[in-house]
N, C-alpha and C positions, 0 to 999 in steps of 0.2 A: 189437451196437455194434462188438465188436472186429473180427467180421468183416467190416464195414462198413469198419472203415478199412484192411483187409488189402487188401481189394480198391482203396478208393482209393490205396494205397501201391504194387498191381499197376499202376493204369493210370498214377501221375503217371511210374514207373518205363519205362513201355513210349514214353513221351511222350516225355523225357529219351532214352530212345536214338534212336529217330525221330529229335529234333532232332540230336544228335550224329554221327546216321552219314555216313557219305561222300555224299552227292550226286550221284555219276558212276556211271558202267556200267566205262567204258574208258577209255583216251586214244589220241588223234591225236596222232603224233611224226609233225612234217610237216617234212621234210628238201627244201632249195633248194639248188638247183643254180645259182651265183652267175652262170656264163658266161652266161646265159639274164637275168638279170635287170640285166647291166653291159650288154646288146646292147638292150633294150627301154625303156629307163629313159633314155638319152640319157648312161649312165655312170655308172661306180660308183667310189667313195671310198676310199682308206687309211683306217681308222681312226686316231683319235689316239693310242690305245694296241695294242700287240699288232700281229702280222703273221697275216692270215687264211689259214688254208687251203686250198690246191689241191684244194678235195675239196667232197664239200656238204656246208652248213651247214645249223641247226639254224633254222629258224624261225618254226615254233612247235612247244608241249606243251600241248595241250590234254584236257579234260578233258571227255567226254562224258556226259549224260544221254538215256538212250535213252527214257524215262517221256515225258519235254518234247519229245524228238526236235530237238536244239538243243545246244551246247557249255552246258557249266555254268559260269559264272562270277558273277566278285565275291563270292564267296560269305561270311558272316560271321567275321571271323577279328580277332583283335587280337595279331596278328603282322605290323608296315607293314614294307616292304622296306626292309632294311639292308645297303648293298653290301659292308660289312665283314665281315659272315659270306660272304662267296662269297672269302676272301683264298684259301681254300687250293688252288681250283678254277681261281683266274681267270685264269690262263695258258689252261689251256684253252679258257675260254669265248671270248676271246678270238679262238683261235685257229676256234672250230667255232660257236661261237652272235655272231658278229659283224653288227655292224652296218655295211653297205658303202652303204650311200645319200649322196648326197651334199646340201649341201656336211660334212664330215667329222667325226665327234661321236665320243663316247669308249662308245658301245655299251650303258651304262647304262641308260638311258632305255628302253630294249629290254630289257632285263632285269626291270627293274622293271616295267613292265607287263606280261610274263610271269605274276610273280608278283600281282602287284595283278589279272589277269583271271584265270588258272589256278591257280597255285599256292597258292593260299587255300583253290583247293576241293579243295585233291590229298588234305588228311591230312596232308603230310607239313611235313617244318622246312622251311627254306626251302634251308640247305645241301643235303640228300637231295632238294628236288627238281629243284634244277639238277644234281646231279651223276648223278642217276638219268638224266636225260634225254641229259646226254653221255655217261653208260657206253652206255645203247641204241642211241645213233648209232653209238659202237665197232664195238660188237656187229654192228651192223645192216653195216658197212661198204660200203653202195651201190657204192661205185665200185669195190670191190675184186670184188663179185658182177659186174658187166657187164663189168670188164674179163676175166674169166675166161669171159665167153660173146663174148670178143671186140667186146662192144661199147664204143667209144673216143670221146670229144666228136669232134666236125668231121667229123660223116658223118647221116646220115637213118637213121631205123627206126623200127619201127611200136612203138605203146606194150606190142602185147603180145610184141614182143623183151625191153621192158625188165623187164616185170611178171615174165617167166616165167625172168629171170637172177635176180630178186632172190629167186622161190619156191623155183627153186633151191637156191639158198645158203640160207634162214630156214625154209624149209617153209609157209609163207601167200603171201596173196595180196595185193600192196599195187596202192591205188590211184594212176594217174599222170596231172599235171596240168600242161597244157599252159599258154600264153603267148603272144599274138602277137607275130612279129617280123618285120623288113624281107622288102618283097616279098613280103605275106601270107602267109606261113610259119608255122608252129606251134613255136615250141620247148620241150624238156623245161625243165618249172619245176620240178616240185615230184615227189617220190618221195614217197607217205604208207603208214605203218606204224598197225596199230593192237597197243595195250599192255595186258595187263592193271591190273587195279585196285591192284594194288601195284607196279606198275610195275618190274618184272622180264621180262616174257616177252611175245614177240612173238605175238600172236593172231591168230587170220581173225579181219577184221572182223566184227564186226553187224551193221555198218552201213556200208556205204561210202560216202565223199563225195562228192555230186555234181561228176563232170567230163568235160571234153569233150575230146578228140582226135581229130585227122583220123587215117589209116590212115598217115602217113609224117609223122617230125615229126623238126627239126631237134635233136640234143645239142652244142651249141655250145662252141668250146672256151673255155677261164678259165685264164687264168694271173694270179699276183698284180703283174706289170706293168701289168694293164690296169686295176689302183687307183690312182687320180689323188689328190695329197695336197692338199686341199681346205680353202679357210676360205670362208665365207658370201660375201665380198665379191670374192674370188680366180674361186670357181667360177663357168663357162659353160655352163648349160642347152640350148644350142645350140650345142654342140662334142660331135660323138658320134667315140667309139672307133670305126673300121670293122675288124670281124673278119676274120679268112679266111672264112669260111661269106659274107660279105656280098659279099667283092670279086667274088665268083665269081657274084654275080645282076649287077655292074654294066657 
């Protein structure tokens, strides 16, 4: 009998961690490159709070399951998003996980559902996982990797120009995700890093995400001039920014 229940007391134990353990393999820290997305969109927003960064932004942290072969999300938590634990970060967030879509919001809404899809399955508080994901952008410094191999917005080059500036600098290999834009052109959207499970250290992928680019794709340039200060009723859907990259197809 005793051992009878020794063993059931093995397995409710082994059950209880199952349920408990982290859910993911890795994460996807998938960094945008805003000039790309104010050129495609028909324009991009001031925020109502915060002034964003000449640099690329953070747009998503995601959390992968390679078992399911699919992001992990919503996962069970009774931790709901509270924007008041981000006080001590949100200058940064701000400045590197903003929201530029228009017409012009205060960038929460993005946050929170960061967390309400990812951050539930990371493990972690909700403080450590926004600020784990902007120490890694730091760290990762994309722009500061190409400009060092000479690559600049407002010129053309191939994705593995950019892939092999950024292995350069990190030692892995990130995948790069392109966007169309005026005059069927390609341009750089997205830089993606993969992280390990504690979310410290940049890793080779696993698994890399499907994407496509042509051999010559445009890196457009962003400056925070080209965010329009924006209310729902003010903004024009049909007013586009025209870039330098653009005047030069017209």
């Amino acid at each position: 009998m005793a051992c009878r229940t020794i063993v059931m007391c093995v397995i409710l134990g082994l059950l209880a961690a199952a349920a408990s353990a982290v859910p993911f393999d890795f994460y996807y820290l998938m960094l945008m490159w805003p000039g790309s997305y104010c050129t495609n969109t028909g324009g991009c927003c001031m925020p109502m709070y915060g002034n964003p960064a000449e640099d690329f932004h953070i747009e998503s942290f995601q959390t992968f399951n390679l078992s399911i072969n699919r992001p992990a999300v919503r996962c069970k938590n009774d931790s709901p998003f509270d924007i008041n634990k981000l006080d001590k970060i949100g200058d940064s967030l701000k400045q590197h996980w903003s929201d530029i879509k228009c017409p012009s919001g205060d960038s929460s809404d993005a946050w929170k559902s960061a967390w309400n899809s990812f951050g539930v399955c990371s493990g972690l508080n909700q403080l450590d996982y926004f600020k784990a994901a902007l120490d890694l952008r730091k760290q990762a410094d994309v722009l500061g990797a190409l400009k060092e191999q000479d690559i600049r917005p407002d010129s053309l080059y191939s994705p593995e120009d950019i892939k092999r500036a950024v292995r350069q600098k990190l030692g892995v290999t990130p995948a790069v995700a392109c966007r169309s834009g005026p005059g069927s052109q390609k341009h750089l959207h997205q830089v993606i890093l993969c992280v390990d499970e504690d979310a410290k250290a940049f890793i080779e992928c696993p698994k890399l995400p499907a994407t496509t680019c042509p051999d010559s794709i445009v890196f457009q340039t962003f400056h925070t001039w080209m965010l329009v200060n924006s209310t729902a009723a003010a903004f024009d859907h049909s007013k586009k920014i025209l870039l330098p990259t653009e005047t030069a197809l017209h």
